[in-house]
N, C-alpha and C positions, 0 to 999 in steps of 0.2 A: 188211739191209746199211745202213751207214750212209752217210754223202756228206760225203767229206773236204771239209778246212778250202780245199785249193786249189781244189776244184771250187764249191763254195759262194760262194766271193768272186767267183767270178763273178756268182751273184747280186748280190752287192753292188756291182760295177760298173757295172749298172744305173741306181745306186739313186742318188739325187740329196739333199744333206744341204740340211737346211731347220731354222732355228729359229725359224720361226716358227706361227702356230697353223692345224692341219691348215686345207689347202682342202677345199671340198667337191666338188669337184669328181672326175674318178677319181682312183682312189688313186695314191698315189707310190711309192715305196721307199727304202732307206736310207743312211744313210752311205758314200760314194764308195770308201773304202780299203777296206771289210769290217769295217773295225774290229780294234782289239787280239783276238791270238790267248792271251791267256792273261787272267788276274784272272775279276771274279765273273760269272757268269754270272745275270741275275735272271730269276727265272721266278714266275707269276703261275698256279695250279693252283687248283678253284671247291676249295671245301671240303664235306665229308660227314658226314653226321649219325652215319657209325661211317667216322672218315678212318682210322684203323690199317692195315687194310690195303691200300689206295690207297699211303699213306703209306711202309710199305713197299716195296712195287714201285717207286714213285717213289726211292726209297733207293738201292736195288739198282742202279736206272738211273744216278745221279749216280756209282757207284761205280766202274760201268763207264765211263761219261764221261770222268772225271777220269784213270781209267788211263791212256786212252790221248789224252789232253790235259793234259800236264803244269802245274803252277801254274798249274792252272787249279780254280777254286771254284761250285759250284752255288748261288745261294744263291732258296731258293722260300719262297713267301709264299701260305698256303690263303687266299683270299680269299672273303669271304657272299656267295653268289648273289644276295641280296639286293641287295644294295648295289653288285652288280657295276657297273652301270650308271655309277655318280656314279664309280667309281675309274675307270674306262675312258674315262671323257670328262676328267676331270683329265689322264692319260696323255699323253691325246691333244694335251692341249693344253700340256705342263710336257714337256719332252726330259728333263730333269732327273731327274724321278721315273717316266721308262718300261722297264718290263721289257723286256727280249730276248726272251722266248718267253711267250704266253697261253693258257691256253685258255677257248672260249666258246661260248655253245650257237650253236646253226646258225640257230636264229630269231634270233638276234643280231646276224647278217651285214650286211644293207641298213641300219641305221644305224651300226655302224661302219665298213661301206663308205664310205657319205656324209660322214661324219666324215673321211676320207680319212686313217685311222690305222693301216690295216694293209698288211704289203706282201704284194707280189707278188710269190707261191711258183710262177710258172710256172718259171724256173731251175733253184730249188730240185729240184721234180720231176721236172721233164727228166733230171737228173743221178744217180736214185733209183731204181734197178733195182726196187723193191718199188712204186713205182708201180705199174708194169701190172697189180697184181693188184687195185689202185682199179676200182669199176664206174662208170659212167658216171652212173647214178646218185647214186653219192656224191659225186663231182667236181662235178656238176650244183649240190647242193646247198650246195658249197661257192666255188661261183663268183658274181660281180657285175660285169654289166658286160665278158663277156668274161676278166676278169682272175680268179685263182686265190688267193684271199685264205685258204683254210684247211683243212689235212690233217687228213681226217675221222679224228678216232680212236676214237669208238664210235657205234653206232645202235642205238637204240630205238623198237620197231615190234610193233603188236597183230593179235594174229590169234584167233582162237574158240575158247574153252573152253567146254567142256562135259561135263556130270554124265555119267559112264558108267553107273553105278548108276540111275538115273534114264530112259536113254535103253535099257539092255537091258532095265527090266521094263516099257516101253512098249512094247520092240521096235522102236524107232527107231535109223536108222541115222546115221552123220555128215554131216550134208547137205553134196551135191556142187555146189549153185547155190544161190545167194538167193533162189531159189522155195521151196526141199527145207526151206531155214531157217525161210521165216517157214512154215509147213507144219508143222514141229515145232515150232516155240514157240508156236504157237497149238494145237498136241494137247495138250503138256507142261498150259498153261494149263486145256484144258477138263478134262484129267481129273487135275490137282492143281491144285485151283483157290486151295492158298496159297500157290502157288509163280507165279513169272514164267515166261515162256518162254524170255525171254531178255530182259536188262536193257537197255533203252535210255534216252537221256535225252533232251532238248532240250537241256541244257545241255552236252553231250557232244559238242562236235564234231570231237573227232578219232575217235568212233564213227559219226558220219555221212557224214564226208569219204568212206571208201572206196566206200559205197551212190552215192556223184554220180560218182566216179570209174570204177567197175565197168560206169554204164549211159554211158561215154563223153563226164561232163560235165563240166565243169572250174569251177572258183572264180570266175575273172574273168567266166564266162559260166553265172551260176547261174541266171539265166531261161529259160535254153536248153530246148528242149525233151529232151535227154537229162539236164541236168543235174537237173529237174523229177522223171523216171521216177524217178530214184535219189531223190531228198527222199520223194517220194510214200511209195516204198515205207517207208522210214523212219520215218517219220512216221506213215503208217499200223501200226505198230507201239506206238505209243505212245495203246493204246486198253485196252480192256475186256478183249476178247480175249486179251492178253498185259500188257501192261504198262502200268495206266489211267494218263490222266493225272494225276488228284491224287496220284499217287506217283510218278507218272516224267517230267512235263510239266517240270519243274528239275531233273533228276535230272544230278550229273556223273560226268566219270571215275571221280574217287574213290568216290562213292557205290554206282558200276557193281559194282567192286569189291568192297566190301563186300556189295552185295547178294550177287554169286556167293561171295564165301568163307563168307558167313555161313548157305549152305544156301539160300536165299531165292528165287533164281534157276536155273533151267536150262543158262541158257547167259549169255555174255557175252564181246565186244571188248575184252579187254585185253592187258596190255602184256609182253612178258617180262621186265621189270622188277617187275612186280605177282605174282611168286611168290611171295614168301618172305610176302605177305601173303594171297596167298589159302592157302598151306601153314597157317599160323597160325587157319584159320579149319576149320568145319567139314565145309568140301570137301575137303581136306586127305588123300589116298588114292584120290576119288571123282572124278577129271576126267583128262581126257585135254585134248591139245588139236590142231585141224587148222589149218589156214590158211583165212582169212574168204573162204569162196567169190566166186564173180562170177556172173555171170549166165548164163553158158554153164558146163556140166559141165567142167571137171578145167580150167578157167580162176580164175584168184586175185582178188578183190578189191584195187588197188591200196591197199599201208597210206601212210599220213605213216609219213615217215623224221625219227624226232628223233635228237636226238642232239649229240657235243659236237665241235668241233675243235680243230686245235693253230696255232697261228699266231706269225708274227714281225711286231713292233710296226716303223712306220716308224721310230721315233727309237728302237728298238734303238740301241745303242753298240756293240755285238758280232756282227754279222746272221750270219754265218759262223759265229762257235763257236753259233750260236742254229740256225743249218738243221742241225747234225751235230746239236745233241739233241734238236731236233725231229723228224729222219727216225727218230732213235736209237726216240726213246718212242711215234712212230707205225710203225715195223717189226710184222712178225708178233711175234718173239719177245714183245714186251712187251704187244702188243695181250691175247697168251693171256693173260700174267698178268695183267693189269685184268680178265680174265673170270670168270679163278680168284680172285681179289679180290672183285671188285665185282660179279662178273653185266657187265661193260656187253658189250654182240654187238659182236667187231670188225667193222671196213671193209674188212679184205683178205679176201680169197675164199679163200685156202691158210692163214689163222686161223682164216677162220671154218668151214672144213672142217674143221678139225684139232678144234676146240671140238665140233663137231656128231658127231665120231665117237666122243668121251671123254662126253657128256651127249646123250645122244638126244631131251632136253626142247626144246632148243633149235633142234631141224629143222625144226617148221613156221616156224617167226621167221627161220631163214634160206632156206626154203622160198619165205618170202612176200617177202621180197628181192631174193631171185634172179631171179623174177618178175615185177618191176620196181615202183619204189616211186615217191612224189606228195610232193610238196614244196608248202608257202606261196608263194604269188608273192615273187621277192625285191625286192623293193620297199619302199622306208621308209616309203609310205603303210602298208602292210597294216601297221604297228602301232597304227596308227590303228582302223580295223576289228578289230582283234584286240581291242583297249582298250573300246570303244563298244560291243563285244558284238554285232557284227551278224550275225553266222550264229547264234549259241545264239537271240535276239530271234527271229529268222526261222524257226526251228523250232520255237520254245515257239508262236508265232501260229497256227499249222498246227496242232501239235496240240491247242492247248487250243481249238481253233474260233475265234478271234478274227479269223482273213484264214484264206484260199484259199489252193492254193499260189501260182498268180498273182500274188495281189496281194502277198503275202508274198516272193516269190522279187524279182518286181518292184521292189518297196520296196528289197529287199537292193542288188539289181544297180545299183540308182544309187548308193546308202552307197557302193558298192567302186570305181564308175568314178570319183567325185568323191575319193576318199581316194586312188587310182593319178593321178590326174590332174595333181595338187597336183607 
């Protein structure tokens, strides 16, 4: 459902007009009247390496839009991911040249929170019957500081694949705990010794986030002694046994990847996004996939929730016709078409039902969702630490022997308190 023009201006009576350059301080909101109900609407959409069909659905939406918003015009602009970053802080700081509606990844939030350039869709939502089908979860990830800066409108999340061909003439079953895992990836290893057991890297940390999360231990407290069990067991995987370090001690996502689609590997954390390239590879017929166990039976491995949201810029000029197209393109209805498009997993629960019943591939990724999922600290430090490499450092030291978990984990946990500190 969408959220008419009169309910939305509500939002914007909130919203307080500034031309001057964002504070950093919490975010603000927008233009006082709501802004003109007709002319263009700018919208700022990342761009894709096959945009056609994105582009379409994006189409279809404007068509509907426009129906029922007379003289009124869409006008979008596929922006480089790349480059997001320099147009987003130009935005921020130029009223002049800001879209009404963006969207942006979810790691992107705490510095354009700090930026103080996006507004506040707590109104917006209030007024959005499709709301409720938001999990707290996703809200979670979309919020700073209290305040509701962005409607999640897809998630990308890794859960266990694995050879089935491979695992019936062992006679192994789909393991039900992170014991049962590394169990089979170290039998896979001894009796196909040109195969991995299952691909791990150092350089992989959105493959080792769920093992620290699984044994109860969190990012900001990686010295923890829970978060320690989960590295350990990690870590110890990146051996002889399964997966030596001279081939897997730098090893990343993408490479994870490849090793499973290329045959190479037994098993591997990846992403439901990463089908069409492991389809392309020689696993391609030969893999099933479950949800990345935990450490107790029929319990899931917390995944990272990536993914992108939809948002209204403070110097929006239109904040009102900008929440109708933004409730518009984050509704079910269109969530399904980005899935039938692009693959991306909706955010509403009655999508991604609907998704999971037409493509049965995609049930453990909503499986492992539902389950509850783990986000980055939101914090503008953690870009810092994301940049400086200090969790992939901290588990290539561990496994290639250069520090302890101790000292490794130690080392880390100051890098993260001094970069949240700041």
């Amino acid at each position: 459902m969408r959220l008419r023009i009169a309910a939305a201006a509500a939002l914007a009576l909130t919203m307080t007009m500034t031309a001057c350059v964002p504070s950093t301080s919490a975010p603000e909101s927008t233009p006082a009247d709501g802004g003109p109900t007709t002319g263009a609407l700018k919208v700022w959409l990342f761009d894709e390496p096959n945009r056609a069909p994105k582009e379409a659905v994006i189409q279809e939406a404007i068509t509907e839009f426009t129906a029922a918003h007379p003289d009124t015009t869409v006008d979008v602009q596929y922006i480089a991911v790349e480059t997001r970053g320099e147009r987003f802080k130009g935005a921020f700081n130029d009223p002049a040249s800001a879209p009404d509606v963006v969207e942006f990844g979810n790691t992107d939030l705490p510095e354009y929170a700090t930026a103080g350039g996006l507004a506040d869709l707590g109104p917006t939502v209030s007024g959005w019957a499709e709301a409720a089908d938001l999990t707290a979860d996703a809200k979670a990830s979309a919020t700073f500081q209290g305040a509701l800066l962005g409607m999640p409108w897809f998630v990308g999340v890794r859960a266990l694949y694995y050879r089935t061909d491979v695992f019936t003439e062992l006679g192994l079953k789909p393991p039900a705990t992170i014991a049962e895992l590394t169990t089979a990836a170290r039998t896979v290893r001894a009796k196909k010794p040109d195969m991995f057991g299952i691909a791990v890297g150092g350089k992989y940390t959105y493959g080792a986030m769920p093992f620290v999360w699984a044994n109860g231990g969190e990012l900001t407290e990686i010295d923890s002694p829970a978060a320690k069990a989960g590295l350990k067991t990690y870590t110890d995987l990146i051996a002889e046994d399964n997966c030596p370090p001279q081939n897997c001690a730098d090893l990343t996502g993408g490479k994870t990847v490849e090793l499973f689609a290329s045959g190479k590997a037994a098993m591997g954390v990846i992403g439901n996004f990463n089908r069409a390239a492991v389809d392309a590879g020689a696993a391609k017929g030969k893999y099933a996939v479950v949800p990345l166990p935990g450490v107790t039976a029929g319990s899931v491995a917390p995944a990272f929730a990536g993914g992108n949201n939809l948002g209204i810029m403070k110097n929006a000029q239109r904040p009102a016709l900008a929440a109708d197209f933004l409730t518009l393109l984050a509704g079910k209805k269109y969530q399904a078409k980005m899935y039938d498009a692009m693959g991306n997993l909706p955010t509403l629960k009655s999508a991604s039902d609907e998704v999971a019943a037409k493509d049965t591939f995609v049930k453990p990724f909503i499986d492992t969702i539902n389950a509850g999922t783990k986000f980055v600290p939101l914090d503008p430090g953690w870009g810092k630490i994301d940049a400086s490499a200090v969790l992939p450092t901290m588990i290539e030291k561990v496994a290639t022997g250069k520090a302890s978990i101790d000292e490794a984990t130690g080392e880390a946990a100051k890098q993260i308190d001094e970069a949240l500190s700041q």
